[in-house]
C-alpha positions as CSV (number, residue, x, y, z in Angstrom):
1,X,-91.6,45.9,8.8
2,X,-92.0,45.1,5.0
3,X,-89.7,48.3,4.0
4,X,-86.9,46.6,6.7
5,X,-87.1,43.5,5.1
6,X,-86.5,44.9,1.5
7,X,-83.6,47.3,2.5
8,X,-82.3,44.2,4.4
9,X,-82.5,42.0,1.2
10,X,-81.3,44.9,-0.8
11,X,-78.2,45.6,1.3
12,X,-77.4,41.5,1.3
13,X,-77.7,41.7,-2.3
14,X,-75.1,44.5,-3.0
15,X,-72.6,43.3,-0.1
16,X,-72.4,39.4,-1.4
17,X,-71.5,41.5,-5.2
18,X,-68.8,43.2,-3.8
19,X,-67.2,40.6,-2.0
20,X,-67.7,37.9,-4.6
21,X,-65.8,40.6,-6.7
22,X,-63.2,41.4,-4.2
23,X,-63.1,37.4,-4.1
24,X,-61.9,36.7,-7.3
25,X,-59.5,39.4,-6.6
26,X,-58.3,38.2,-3.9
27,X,-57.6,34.7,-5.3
28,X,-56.0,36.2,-8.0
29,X,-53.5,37.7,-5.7
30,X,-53.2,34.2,-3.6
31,X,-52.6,32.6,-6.7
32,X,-49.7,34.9,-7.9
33,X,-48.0,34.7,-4.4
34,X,-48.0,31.2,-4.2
35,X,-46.3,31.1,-7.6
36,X,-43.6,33.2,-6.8
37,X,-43.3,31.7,-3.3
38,X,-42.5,28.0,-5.2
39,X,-40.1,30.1,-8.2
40,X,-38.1,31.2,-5.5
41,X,-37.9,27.9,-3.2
42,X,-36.9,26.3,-6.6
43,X,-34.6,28.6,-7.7
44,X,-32.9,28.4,-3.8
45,X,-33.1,24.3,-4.2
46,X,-31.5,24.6,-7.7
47,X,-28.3,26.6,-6.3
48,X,-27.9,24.7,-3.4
49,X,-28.2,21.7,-5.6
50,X,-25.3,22.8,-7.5
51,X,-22.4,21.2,-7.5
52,X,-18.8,23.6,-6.9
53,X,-17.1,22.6,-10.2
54,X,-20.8,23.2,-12.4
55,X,-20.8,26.9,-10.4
56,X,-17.1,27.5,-11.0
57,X,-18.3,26.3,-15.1
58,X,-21.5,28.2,-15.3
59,X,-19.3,31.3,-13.9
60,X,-16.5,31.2,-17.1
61,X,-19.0,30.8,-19.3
């Protein structure tokens, strides 16, 4: 019963390392998507935003 308890613990132990690993990951990735969700909903607001005549300026440019 002893030896069940310590392959238990040991198992627990390794499992809780890899996913506080894949964690950090993980909210890496979050983080990254999240930014480029909100460029991209900025960069939509910002051309819708835009006024004909500043378009037809920004084009000549």
């Amino acid at each position: 019963m002893n030896r069940v308890r310590e392959i238990f613990a040991v198992l627990t132990i390794r499992l809780w390392w890899h996913l506080k690993g894949y964690g950090t990951i993980l909210g890496m990735m979050l983080l990254l998507l999240a930014s480029m969700v909100f460029l991209y909903v900025n960069s939509l607001n910002r051309k819708l935003r835009q006024s004909p005549v500043e378009n037809r300026l920004s084009v000549s440019k």
